[in-house]
PAFI-568995 format. One line per field, with one value per residue: residue in one letter; y, x, z of N, C-alpha, C, O in turn. Coordinates in Angstrom, 3 decimals, padded with zeros to 6 digits. Atoms other than C-alpha are relative to their C-alpha. Layout:
code c(A / ...)
ny c(Y / ...)
nx c(X / ...)
nz c(Z / ...)
cay c(Y / ...)
cax c(X / ...)
caz c(Z / ...)
cy c(Y / ...)
cx c(X / ...)
cz c(Z / ...)
oy c(Y / ...)
ox c(X / ...)
oz c(Z / ...)
# end
This chain:
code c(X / X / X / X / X / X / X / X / X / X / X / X / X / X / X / X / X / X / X / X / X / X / X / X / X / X / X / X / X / X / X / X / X / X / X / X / X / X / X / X / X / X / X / X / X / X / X / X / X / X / X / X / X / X / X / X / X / X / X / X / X / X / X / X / X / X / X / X / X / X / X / X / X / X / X / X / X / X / X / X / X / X / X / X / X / X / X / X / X / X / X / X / X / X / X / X / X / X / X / X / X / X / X / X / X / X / X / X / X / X / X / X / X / X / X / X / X / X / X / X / X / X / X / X / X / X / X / X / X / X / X / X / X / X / X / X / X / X / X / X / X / X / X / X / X / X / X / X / X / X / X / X / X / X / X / X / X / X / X / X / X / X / X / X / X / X / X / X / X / X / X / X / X / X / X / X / X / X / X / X / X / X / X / X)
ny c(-000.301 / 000.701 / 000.351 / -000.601 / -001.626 / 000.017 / -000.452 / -000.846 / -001.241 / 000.069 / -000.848 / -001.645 / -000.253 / -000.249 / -000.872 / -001.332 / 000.068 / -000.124 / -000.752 / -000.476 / 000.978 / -000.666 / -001.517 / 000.489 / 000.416 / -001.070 / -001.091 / 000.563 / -000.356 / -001.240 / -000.282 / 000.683 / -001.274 / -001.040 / 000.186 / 000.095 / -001.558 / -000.366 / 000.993 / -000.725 / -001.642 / -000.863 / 000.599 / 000.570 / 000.114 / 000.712 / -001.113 / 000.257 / 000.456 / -000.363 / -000.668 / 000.578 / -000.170 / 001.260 / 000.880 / -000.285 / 000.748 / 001.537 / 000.656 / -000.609 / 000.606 / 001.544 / 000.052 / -000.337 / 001.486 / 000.759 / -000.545 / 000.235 / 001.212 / 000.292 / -000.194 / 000.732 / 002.001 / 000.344 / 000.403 / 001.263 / 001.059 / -000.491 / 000.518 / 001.690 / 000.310 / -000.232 / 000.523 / 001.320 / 000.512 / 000.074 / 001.011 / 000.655 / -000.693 / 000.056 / 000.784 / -000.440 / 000.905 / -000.744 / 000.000 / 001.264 / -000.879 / -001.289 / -001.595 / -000.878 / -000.512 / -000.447 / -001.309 / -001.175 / -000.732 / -001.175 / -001.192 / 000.512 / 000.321 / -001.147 / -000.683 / 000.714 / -000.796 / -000.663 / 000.686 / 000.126 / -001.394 / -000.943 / 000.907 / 000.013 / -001.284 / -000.199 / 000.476 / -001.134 / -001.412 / -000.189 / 000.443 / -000.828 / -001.187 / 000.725 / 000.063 / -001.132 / -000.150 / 001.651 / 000.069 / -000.153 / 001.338 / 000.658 / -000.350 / -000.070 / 001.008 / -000.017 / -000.915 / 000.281 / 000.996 / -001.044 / -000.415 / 001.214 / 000.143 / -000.312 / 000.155 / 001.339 / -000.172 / -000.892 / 000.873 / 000.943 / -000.562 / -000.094 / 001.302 / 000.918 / -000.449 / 000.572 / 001.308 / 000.442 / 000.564 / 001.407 / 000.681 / 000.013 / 001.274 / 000.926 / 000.587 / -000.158 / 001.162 / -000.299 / -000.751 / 001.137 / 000.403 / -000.388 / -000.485 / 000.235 / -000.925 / -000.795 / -000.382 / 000.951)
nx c(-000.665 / -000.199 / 000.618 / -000.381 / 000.020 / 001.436 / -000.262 / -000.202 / 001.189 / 000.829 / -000.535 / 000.687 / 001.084 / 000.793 / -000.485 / 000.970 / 001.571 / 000.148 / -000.461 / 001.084 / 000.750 / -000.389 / 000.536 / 001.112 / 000.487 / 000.004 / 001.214 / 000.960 / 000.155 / 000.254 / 001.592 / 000.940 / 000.137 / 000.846 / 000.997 / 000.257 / 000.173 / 001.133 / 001.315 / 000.432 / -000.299 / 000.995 / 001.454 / 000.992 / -000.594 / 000.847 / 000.215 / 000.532 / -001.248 / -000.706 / -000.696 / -001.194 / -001.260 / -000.833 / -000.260 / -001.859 / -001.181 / -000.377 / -000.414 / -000.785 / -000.877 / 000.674 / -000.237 / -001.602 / -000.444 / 000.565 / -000.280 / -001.813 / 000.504 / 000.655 / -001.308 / -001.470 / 000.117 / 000.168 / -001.168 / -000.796 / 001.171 / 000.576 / -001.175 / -000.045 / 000.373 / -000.483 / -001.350 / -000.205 / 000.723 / -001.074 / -000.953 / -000.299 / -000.766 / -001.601 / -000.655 / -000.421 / 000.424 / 000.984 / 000.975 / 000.761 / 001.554 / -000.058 / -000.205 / 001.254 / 000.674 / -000.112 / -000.490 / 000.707 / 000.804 / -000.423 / 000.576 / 001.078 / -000.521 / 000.004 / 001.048 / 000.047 / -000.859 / 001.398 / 001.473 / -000.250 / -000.255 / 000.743 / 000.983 / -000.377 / 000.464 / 001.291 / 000.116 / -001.044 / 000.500 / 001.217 / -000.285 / -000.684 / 000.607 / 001.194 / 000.106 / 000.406 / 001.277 / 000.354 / 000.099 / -001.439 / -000.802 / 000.513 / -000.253 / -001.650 / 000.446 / 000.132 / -000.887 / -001.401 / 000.286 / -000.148 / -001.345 / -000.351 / 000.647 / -000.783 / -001.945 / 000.062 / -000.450 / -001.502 / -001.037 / -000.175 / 000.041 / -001.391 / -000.470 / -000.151 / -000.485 / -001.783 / 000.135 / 000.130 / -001.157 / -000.428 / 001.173 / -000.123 / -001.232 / 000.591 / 000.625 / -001.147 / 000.594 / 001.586 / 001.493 / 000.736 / 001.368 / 001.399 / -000.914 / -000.389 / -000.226 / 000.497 / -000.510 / -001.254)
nz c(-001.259 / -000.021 / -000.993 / -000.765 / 000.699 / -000.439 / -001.714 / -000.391 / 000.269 / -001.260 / -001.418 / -000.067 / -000.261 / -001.529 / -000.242 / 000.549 / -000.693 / -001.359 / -000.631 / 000.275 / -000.946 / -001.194 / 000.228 / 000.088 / -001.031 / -000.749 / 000.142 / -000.280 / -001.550 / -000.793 / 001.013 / -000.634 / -000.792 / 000.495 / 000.435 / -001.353 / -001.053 / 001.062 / -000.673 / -001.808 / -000.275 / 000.847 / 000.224 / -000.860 / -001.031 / -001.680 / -000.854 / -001.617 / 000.188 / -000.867 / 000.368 / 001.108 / -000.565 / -000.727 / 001.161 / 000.451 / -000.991 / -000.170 / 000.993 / 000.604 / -000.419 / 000.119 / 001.183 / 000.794 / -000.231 / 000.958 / 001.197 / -000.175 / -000.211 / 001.318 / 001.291 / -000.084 / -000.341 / 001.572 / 001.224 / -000.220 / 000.442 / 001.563 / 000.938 / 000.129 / 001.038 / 001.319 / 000.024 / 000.324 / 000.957 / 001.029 / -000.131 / 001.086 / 001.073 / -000.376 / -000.055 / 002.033 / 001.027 / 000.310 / -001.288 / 000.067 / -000.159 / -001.416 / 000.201 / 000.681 / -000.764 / -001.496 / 000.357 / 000.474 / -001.463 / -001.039 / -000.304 / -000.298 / -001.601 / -000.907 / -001.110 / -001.983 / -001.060 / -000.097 / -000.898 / -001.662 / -000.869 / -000.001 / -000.851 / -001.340 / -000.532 / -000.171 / -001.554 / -001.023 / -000.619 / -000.537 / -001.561 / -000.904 / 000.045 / -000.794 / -001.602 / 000.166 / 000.562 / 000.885 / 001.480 / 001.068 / 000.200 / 000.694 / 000.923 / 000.530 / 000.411 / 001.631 / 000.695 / 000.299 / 000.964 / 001.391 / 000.416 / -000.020 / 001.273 / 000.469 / 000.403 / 000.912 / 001.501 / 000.088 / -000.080 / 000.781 / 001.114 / 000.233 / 000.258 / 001.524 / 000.930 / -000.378 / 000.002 / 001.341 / 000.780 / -001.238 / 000.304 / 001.469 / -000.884 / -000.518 / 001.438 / 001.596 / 000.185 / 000.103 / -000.503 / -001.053 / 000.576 / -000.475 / -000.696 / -001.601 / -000.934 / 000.435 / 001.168 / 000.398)
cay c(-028.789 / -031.338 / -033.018 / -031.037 / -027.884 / -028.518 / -029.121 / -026.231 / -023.980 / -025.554 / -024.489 / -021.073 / -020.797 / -022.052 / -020.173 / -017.056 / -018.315 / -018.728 / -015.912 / -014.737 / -017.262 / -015.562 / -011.782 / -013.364 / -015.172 / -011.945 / -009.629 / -012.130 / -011.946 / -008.457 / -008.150 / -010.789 / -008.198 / -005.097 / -007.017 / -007.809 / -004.133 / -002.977 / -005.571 / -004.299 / -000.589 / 000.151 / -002.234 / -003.712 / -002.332 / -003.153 / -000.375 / -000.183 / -002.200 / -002.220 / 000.914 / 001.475 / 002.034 / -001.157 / -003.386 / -001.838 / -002.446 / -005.896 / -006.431 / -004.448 / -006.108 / -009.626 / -008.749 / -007.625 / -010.649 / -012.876 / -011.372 / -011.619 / -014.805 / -015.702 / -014.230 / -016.232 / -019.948 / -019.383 / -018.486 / -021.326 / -023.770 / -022.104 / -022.924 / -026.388 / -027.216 / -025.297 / -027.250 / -031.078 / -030.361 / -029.412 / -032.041 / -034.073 / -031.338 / -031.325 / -034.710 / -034.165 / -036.401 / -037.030 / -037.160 / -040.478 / -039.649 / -038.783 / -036.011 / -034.762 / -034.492 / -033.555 / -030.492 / -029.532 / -028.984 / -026.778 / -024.061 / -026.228 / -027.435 / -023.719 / -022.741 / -025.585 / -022.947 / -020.165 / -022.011 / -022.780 / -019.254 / -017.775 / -020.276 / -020.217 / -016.548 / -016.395 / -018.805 / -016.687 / -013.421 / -014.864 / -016.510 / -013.458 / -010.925 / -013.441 / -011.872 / -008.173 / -008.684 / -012.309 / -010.433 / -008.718 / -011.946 / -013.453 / -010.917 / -011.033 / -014.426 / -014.183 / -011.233 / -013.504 / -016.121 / -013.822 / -012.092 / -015.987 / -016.620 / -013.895 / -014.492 / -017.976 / -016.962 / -014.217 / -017.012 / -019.464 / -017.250 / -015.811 / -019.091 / -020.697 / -017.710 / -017.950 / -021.499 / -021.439 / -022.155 / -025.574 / -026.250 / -025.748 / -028.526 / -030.755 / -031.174 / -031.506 / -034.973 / -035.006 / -033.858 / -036.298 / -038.295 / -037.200 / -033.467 / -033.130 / -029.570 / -026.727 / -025.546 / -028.300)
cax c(014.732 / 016.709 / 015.777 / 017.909 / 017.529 / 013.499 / 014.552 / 015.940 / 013.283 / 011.014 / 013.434 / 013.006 / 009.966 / 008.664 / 011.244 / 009.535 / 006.321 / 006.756 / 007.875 / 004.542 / 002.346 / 003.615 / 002.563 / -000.777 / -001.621 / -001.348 / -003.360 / -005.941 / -006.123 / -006.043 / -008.791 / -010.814 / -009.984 / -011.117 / -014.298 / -014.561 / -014.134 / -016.472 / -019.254 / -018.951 / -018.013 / -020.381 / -023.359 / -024.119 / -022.626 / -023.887 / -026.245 / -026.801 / -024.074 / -020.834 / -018.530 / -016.432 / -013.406 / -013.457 / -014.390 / -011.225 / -009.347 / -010.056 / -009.751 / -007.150 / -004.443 / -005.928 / -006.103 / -002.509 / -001.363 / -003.851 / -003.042 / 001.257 / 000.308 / -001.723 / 001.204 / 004.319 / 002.361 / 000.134 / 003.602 / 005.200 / 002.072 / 001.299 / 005.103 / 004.871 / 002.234 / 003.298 / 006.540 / 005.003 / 002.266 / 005.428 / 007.422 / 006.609 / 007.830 / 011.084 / 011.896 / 011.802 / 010.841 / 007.249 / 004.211 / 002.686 / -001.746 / -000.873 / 001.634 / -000.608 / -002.768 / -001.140 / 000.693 / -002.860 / -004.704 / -002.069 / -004.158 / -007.085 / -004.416 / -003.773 / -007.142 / -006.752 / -004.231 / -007.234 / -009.970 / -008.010 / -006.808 / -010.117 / -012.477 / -010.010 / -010.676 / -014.150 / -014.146 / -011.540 / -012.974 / -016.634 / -015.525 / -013.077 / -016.100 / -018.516 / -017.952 / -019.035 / -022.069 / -023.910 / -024.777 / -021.347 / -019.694 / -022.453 / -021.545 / -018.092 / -018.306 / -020.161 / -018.150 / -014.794 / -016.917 / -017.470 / -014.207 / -013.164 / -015.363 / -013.418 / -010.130 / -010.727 / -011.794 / -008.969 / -006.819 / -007.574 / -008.219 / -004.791 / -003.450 / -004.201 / -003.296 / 000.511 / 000.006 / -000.432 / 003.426 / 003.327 / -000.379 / 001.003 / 004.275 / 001.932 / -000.586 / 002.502 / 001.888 / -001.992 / -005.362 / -006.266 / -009.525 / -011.549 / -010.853 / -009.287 / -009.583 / -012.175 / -011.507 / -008.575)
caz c(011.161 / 012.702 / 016.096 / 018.220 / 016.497 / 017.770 / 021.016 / 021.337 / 019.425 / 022.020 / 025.114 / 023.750 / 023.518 / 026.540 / 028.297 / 026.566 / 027.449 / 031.027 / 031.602 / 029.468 / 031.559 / 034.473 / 033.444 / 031.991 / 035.136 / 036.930 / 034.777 / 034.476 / 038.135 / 038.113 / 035.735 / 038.097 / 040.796 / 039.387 / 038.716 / 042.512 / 044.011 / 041.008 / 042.294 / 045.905 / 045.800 / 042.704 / 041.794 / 044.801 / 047.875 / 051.505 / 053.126 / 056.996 / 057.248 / 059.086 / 058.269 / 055.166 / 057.406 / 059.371 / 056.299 / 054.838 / 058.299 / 057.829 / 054.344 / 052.803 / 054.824 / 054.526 / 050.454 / 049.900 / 051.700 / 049.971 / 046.782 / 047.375 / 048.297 / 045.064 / 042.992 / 044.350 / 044.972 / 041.029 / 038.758 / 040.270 / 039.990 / 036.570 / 035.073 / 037.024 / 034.855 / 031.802 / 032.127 / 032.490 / 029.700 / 027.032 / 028.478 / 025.002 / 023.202 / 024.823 / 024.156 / 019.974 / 017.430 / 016.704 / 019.635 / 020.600 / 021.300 / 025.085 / 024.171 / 021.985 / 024.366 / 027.260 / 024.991 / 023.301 / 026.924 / 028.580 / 028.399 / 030.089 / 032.784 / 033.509 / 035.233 / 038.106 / 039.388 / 038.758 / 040.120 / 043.260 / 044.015 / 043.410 / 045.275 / 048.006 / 048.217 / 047.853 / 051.263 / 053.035 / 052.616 / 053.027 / 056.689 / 057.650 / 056.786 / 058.523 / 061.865 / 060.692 / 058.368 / 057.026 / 053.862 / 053.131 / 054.031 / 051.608 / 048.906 / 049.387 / 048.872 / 045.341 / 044.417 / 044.561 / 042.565 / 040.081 / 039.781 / 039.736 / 036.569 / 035.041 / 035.494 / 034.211 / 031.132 / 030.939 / 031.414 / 029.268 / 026.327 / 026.715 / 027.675 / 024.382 / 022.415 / 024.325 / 023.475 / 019.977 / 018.606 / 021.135 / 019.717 / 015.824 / 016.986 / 018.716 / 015.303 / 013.073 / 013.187 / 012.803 / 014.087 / 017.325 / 016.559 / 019.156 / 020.496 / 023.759 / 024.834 / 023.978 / 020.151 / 019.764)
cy c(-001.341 / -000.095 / 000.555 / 001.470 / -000.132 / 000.147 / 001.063 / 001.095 / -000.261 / 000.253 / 000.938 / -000.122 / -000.411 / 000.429 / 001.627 / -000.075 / -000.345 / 000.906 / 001.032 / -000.213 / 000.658 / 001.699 / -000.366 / -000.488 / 001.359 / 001.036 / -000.639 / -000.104 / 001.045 / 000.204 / -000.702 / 001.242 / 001.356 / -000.593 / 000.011 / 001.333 / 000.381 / -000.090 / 000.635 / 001.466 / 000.370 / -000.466 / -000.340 / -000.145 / -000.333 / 001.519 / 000.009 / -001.013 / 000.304 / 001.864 / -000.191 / -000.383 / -001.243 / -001.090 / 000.297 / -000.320 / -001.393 / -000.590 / 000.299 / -000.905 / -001.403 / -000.343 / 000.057 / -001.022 / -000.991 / 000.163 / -000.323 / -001.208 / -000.924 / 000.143 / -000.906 / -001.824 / -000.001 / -000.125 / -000.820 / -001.185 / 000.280 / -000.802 / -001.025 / 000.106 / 000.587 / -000.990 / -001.941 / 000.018 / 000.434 / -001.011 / -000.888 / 000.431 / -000.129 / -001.171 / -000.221 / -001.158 / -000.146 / -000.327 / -001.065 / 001.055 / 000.675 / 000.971 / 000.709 / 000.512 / 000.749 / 001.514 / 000.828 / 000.617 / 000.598 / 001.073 / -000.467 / -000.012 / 001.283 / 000.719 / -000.623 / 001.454 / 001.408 / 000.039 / 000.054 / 001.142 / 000.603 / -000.619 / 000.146 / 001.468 / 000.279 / -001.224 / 000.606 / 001.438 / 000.017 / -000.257 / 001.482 / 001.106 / -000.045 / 000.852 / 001.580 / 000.272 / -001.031 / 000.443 / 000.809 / -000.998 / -000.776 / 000.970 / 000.019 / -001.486 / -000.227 / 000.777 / -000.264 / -001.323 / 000.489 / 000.539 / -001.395 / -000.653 / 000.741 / 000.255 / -001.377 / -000.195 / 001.193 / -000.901 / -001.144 / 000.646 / 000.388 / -000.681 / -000.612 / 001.136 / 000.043 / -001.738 / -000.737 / -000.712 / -001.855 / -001.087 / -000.206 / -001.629 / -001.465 / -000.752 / -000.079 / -001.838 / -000.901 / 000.373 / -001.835 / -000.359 / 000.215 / 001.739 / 000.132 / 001.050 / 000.850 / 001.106 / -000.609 / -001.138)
cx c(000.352 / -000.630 / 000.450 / 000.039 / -002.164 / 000.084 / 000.113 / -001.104 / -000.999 / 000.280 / -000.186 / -001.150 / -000.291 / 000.826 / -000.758 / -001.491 / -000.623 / 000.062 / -001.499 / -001.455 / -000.146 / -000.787 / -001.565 / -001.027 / -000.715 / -000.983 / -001.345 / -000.809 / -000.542 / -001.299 / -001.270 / -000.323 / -000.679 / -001.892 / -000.472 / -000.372 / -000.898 / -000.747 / -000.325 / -000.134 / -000.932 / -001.575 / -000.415 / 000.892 / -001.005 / -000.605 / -000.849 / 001.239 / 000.997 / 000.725 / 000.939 / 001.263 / 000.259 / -000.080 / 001.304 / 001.210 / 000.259 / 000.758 / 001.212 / 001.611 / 000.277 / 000.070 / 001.475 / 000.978 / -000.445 / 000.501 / 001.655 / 000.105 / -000.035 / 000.985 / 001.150 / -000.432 / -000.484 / 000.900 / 000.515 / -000.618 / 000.127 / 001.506 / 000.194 / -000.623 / -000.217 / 001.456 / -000.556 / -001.027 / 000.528 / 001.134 / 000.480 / 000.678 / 001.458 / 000.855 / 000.378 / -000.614 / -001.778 / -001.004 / -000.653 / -001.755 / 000.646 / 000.820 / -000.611 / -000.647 / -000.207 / 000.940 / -001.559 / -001.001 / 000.635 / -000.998 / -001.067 / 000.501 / -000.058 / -001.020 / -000.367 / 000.682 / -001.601 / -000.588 / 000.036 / 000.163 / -001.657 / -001.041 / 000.743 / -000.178 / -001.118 / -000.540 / 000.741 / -000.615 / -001.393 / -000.084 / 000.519 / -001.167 / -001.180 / -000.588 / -000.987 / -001.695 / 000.072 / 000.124 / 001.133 / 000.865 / -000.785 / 000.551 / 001.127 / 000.385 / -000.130 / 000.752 / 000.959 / -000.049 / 000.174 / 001.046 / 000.849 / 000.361 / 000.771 / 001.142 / 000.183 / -000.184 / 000.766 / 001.037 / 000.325 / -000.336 / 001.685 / 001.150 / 000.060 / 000.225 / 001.823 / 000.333 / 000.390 / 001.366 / -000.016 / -001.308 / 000.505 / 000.909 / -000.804 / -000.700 / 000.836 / -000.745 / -001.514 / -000.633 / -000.362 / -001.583 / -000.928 / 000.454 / 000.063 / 000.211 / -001.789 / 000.829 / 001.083 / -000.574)
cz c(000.664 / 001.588 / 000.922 / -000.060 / 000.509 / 001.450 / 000.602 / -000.469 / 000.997 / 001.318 / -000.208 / -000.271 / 001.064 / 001.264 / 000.122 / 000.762 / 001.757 / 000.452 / -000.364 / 000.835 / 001.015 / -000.114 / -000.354 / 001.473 / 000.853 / -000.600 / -000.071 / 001.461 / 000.722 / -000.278 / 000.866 / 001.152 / 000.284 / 000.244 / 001.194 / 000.778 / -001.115 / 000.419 / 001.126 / 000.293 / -000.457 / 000.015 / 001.503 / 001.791 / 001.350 / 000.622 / 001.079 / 000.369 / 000.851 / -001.027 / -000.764 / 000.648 / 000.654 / -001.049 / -001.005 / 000.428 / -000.454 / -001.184 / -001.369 / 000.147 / -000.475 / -001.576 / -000.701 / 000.702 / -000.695 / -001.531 / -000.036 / -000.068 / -001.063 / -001.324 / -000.015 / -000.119 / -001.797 / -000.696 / 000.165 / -000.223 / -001.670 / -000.810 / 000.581 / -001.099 / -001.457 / -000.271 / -000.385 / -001.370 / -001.242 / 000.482 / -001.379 / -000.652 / 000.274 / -000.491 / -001.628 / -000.388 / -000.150 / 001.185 / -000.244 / 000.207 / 001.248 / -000.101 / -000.322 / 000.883 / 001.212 / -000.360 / -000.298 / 001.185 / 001.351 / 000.372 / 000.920 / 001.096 / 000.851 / 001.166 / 000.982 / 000.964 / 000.001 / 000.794 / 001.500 / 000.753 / 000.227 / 000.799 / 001.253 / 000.815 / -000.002 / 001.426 / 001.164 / 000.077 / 000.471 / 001.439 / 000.544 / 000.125 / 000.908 / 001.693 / -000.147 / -000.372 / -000.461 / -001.602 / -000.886 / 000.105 / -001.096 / -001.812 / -000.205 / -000.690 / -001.813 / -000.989 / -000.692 / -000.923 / -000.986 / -000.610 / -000.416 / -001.398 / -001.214 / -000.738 / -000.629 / -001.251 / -000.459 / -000.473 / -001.097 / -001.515 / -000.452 / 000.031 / -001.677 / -001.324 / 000.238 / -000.202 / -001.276 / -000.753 / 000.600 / -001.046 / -001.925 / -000.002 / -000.087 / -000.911 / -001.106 / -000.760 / -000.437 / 000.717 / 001.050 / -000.797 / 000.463 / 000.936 / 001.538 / 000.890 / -001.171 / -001.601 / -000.377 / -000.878)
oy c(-002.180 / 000.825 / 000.460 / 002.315 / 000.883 / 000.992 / 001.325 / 001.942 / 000.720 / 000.484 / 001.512 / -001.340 / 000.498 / 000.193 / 002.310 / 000.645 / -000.373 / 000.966 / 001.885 / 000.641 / 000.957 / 002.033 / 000.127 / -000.026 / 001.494 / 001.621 / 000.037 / -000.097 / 001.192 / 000.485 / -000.167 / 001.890 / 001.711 / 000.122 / 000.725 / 001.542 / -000.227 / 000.921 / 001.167 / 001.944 / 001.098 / 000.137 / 000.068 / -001.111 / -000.746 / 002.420 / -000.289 / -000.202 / 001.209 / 002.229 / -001.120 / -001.392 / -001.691 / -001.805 / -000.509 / -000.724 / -001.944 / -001.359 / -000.352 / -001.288 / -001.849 / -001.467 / -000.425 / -001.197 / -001.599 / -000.868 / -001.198 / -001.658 / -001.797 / -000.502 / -001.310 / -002.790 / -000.599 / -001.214 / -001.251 / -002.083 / -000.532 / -001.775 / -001.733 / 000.623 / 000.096 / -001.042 / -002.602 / -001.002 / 000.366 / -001.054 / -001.161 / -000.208 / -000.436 / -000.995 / -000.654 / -001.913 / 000.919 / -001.116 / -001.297 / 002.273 / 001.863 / 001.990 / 001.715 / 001.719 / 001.292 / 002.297 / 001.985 / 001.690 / 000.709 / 001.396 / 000.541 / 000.498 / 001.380 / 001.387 / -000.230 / 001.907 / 001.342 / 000.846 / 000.423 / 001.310 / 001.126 / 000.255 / 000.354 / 001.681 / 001.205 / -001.146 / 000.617 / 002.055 / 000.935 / 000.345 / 002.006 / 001.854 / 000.837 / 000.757 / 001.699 / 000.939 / -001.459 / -000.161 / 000.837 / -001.087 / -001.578 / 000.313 / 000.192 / -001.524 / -000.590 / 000.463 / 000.277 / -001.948 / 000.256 / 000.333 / -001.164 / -001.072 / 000.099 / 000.676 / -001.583 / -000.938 / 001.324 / -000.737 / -001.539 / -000.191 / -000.036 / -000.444 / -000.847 / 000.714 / -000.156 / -002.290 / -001.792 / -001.719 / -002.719 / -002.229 / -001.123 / -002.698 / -002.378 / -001.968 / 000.193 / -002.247 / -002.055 / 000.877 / -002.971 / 000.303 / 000.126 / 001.651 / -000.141 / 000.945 / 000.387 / 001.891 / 000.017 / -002.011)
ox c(-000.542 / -001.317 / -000.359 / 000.413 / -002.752 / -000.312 / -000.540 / -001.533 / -001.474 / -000.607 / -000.871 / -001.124 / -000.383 / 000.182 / -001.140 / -002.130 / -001.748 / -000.452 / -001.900 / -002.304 / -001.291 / -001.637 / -002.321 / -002.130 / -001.894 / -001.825 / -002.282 / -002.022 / -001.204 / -002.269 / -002.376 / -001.359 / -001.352 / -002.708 / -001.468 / -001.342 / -001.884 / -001.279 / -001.398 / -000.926 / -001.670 / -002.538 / -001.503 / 001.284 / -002.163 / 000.178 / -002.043 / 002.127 / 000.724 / 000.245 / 001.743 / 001.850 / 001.404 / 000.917 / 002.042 / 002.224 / 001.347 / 001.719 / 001.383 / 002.326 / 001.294 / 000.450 / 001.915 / 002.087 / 000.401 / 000.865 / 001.872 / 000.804 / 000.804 / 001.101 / 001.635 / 000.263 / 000.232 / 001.002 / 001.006 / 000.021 / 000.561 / 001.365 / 000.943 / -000.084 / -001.022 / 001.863 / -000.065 / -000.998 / -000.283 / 002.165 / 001.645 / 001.528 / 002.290 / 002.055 / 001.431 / -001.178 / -002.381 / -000.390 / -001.142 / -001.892 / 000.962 / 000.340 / -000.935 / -000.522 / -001.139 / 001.241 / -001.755 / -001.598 / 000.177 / -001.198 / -001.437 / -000.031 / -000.500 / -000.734 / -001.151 / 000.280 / -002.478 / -000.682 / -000.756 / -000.250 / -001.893 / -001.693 / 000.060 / -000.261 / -001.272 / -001.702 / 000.392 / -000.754 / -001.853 / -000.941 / -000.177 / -001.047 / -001.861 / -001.593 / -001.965 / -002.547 / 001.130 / 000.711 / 001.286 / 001.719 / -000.013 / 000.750 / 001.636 / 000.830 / 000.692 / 001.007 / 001.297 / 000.891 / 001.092 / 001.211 / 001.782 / 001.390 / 001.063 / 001.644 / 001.122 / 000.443 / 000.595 / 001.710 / 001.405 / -000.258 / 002.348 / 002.165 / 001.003 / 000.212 / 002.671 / 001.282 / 000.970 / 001.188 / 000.651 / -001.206 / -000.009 / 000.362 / -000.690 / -000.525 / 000.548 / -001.457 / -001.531 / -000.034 / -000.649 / -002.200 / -002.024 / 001.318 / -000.794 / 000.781 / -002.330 / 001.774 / 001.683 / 000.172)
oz c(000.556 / 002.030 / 001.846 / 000.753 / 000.135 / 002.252 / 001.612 / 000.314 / 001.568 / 002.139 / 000.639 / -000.093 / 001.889 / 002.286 / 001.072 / 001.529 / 002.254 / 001.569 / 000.427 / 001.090 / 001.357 / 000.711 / 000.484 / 001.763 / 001.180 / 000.081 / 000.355 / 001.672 / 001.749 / 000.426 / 000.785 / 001.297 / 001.253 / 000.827 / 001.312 / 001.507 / -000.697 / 000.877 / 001.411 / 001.105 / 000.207 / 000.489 / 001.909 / 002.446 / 001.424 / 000.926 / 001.063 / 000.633 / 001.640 / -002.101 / -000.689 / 000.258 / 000.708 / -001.149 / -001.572 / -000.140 / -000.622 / -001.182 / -002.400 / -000.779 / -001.005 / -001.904 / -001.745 / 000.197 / -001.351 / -002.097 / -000.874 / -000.976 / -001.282 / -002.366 / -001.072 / -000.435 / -002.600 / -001.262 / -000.878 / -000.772 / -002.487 / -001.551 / -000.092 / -002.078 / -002.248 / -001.431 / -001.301 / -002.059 / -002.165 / -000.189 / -001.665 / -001.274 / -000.580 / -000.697 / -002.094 / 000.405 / -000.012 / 001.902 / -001.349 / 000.095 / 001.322 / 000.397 / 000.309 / 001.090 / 001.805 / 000.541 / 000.074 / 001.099 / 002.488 / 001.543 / 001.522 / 002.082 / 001.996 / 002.159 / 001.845 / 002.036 / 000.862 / 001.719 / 002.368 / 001.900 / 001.315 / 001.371 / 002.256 / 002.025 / 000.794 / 001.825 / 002.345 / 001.133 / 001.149 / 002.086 / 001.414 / 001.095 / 001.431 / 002.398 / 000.592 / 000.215 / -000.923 / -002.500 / -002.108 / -000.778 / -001.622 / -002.834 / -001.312 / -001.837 / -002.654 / -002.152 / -001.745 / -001.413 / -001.772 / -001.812 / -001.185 / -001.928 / -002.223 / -001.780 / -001.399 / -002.005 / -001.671 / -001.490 / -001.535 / -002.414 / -001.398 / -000.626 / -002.432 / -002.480 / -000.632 / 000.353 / -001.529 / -001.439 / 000.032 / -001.494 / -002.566 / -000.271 / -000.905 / -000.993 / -002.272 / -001.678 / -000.864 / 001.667 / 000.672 / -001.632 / -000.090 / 001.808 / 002.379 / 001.977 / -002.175 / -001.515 / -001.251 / -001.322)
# end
């Protein structure tokens, strides 16, 4: 394949895969989600406590904003950095070490965006809940750690399996000497 005929198999594809990145991000998310109302509703809800109805007032609203939120700032973070850590690929010919390295730990880069959404919500809903109850603001809290934990490895599992054509590319050239991501 010639050098521009790569180029372009690598615009499509990560084309494709942004747009995969993007749907990934999101069920990974959701999946963290689920895990969250699970935690609270089922195993280990709050009793004596304020009322379901106003912990709903508060947080229903506060979630589907947070959450809208979480969807429009992550796909755009997420395909930044799907975009600068195939940058090497784009440019063709063969990968110095730092391409290498900076194509085979996309999937690694991806869970800054993760980390940040889900930590930033496990401080937002433990403050906004703060005012009601210490220990459902304390469980909401761990809940959105947990669901956090989750979606992180959601993410980066399915990350590096949407990853794989970039990661085949990247080792055309050889096997780095020391590796530079988890299973790379």
């Amino acid at each position: 394949m010639d050098e521009d005929a790569a180029r372009g198999h690598v615009g499509e594809l990560s084309g494709a895969t942004r747009r995969r990145f993007a749907l990934t991000l999101t069920l990974s998310n959701l999946a963290g989600g689920v895990s969250v109302f699970l935690f609270l509703a089922v195993v280990l809800p709050v009793q004596g406590g304020p009322s379901i109805r106003r912990v709903l007032e508060l947080n229903l609203p506060a979630g589907t904003l947070f959450s809208a939120l979480s969807v429009f700032v992550g796909s755009r973070w997420g395909a930044a950095i799907a975009e600068r850590s195939l940058a090497p690929l784009a440019q063709g010919g063969e990968l110095d070490a730092e391409g290498q390295r900076r194509v085979l730990r996309g999937p690694v880069a991806q869970l800054v965006v993760t980390v940040t959404i889900w930590s930033s919500a496990a401080i937002f809903f433990g403050l906004l809940n703060l005012h009601l109850d210490q220990e459902l603001a304390g469980r909401m809290a761990t809940a959105f750690v947990m669901g956090g934990l989750t979606a992180c490895g959601f993410t980066y599992l399915l990350a590096e399996r949407l990853w794989r054509p970039f990661t085949v590319r990247a080792l055309q050239g050889g096997v780095p000497l020391r590796p530079v991501a988890p299973g790379a």
